[in-house]
VEXROTOR-258550 format. One record per residue (C-alpha): residue in three letters; z, y, x. Coordinates in Angstrom, 1 decimal. Each point is the difference from the previous one (the first is absolute). Example, Ala and Ser with C-alpha at 12.3 -4.5 7.8 and 13.67 -1.06 7.14 Angstrom:
+---------+--------+--------+--------+
! residuo !     pz !     py !     px !
+---------+--------+--------+--------+
!     ALA !    7.8 !   -4.5 !   12.3 !
!     SER !   -0.7 !    3.4 !    1.4 !
+---------+--------+--------+--------+
***
This chain:
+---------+--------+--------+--------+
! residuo !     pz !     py !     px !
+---------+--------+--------+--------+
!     UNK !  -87.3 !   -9.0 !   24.1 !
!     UNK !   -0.9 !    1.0 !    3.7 !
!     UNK !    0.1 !    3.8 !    0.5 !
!     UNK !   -1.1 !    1.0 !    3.4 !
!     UNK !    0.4 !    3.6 !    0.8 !
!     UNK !    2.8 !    0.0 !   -2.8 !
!     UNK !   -2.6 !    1.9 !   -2.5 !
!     UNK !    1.9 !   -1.3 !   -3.1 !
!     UNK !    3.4 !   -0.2 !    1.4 !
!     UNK !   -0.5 !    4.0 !    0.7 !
!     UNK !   -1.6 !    0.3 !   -3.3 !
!     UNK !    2.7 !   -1.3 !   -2.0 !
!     UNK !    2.5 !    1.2 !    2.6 !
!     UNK !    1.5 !   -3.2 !    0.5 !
!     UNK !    3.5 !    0.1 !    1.8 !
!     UNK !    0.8 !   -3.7 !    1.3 !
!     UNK !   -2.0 !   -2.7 !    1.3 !
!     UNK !    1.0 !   -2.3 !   -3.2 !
!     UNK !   -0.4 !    2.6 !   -2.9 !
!     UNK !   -2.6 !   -1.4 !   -2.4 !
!     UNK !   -2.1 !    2.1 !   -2.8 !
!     UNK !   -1.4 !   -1.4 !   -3.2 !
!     UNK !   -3.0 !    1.5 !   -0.9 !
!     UNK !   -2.1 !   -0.1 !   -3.3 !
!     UNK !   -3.7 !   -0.7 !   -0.3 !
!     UNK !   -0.4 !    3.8 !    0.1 !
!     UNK !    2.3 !    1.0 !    2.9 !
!     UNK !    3.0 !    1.1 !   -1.6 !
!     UNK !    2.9 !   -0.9 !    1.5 !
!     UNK !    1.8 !   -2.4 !   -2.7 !
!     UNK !    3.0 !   -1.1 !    2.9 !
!     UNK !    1.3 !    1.1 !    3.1 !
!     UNK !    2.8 !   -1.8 !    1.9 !
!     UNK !    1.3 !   -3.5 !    1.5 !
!     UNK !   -1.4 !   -3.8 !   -1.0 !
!     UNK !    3.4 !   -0.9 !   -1.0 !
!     UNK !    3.7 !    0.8 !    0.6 !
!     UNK !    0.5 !   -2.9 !    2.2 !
!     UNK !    0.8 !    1.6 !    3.0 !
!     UNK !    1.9 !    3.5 !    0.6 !
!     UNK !    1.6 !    1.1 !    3.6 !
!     UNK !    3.2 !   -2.5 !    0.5 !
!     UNK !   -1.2 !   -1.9 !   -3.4 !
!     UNK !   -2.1 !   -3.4 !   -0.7 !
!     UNK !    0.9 !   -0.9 !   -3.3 !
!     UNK !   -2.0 !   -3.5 !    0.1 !
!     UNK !    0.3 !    0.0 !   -4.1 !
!     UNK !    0.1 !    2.1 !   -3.1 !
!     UNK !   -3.4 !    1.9 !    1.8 !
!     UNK !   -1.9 !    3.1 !   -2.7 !
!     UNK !   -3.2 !   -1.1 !    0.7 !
!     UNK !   -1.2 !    4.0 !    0.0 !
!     UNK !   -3.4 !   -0.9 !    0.8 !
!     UNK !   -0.7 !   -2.9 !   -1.8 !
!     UNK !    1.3 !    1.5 !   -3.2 !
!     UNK !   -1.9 !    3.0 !    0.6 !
!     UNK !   -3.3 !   -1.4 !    0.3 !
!     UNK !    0.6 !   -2.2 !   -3.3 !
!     UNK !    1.2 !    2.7 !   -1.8 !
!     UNK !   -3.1 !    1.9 !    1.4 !
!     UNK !   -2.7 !   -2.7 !   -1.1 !
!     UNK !    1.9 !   -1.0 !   -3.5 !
!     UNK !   -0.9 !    4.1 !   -1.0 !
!     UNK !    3.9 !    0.2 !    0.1 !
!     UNK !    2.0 !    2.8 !    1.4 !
!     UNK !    1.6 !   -0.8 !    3.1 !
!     UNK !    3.9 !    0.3 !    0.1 !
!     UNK !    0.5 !    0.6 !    3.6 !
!     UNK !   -2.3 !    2.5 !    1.0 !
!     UNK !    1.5 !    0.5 !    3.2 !
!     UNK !    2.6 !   -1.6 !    2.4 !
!     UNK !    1.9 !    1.2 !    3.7 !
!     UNK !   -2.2 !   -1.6 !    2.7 !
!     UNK !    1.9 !   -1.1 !    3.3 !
!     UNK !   -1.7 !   -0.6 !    3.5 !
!     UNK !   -1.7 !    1.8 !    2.7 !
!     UNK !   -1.2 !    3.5 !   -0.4 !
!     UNK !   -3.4 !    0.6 !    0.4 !
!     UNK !   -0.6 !    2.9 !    2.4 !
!     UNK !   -2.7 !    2.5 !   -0.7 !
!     UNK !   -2.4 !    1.2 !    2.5 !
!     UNK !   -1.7 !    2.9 !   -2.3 !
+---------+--------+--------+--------+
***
């Protein structure tokens, strides 16, 4: 999703450039945090990844509760201008 101006990113107060949110049909926030766990500063793991995301959105779609509701998110901060 393209967000020029930031609108949703200040919305949802977003803090880094790769945090990702999961939102239901009626805008609530089901998950907040990173894809996966693949990479963490000093870390690439390369194998044994938690798909956060993935697993998020099936568990969203199957009607299921989703385990991991929320995850650390590491990259760039995203600086406010309001």
């Amino acid at each position: 999703v393209k967000d020029p101006g930031n609108v949703a990113a200040d919305r949802w107060r977003v803090a880094r450039t790769n945090e990702v949110l999961l939102l239901d049909p009626t805008g609530v926030l089901r998950y907040r945090g990173a894809v996966d766990d693949e990479f963490r500063p000093g870390v690439r793991k390369g194998s044994g990844v938690r798909p956060f995301l993935r697993d998020a959105v099936a568990c969203m779609t199957a009607g299921r509760p989703i385990a991991v509701a929320t995850s650390a998110v590491f990259g760039c901060p995203i600086e406010r201008l309001t």
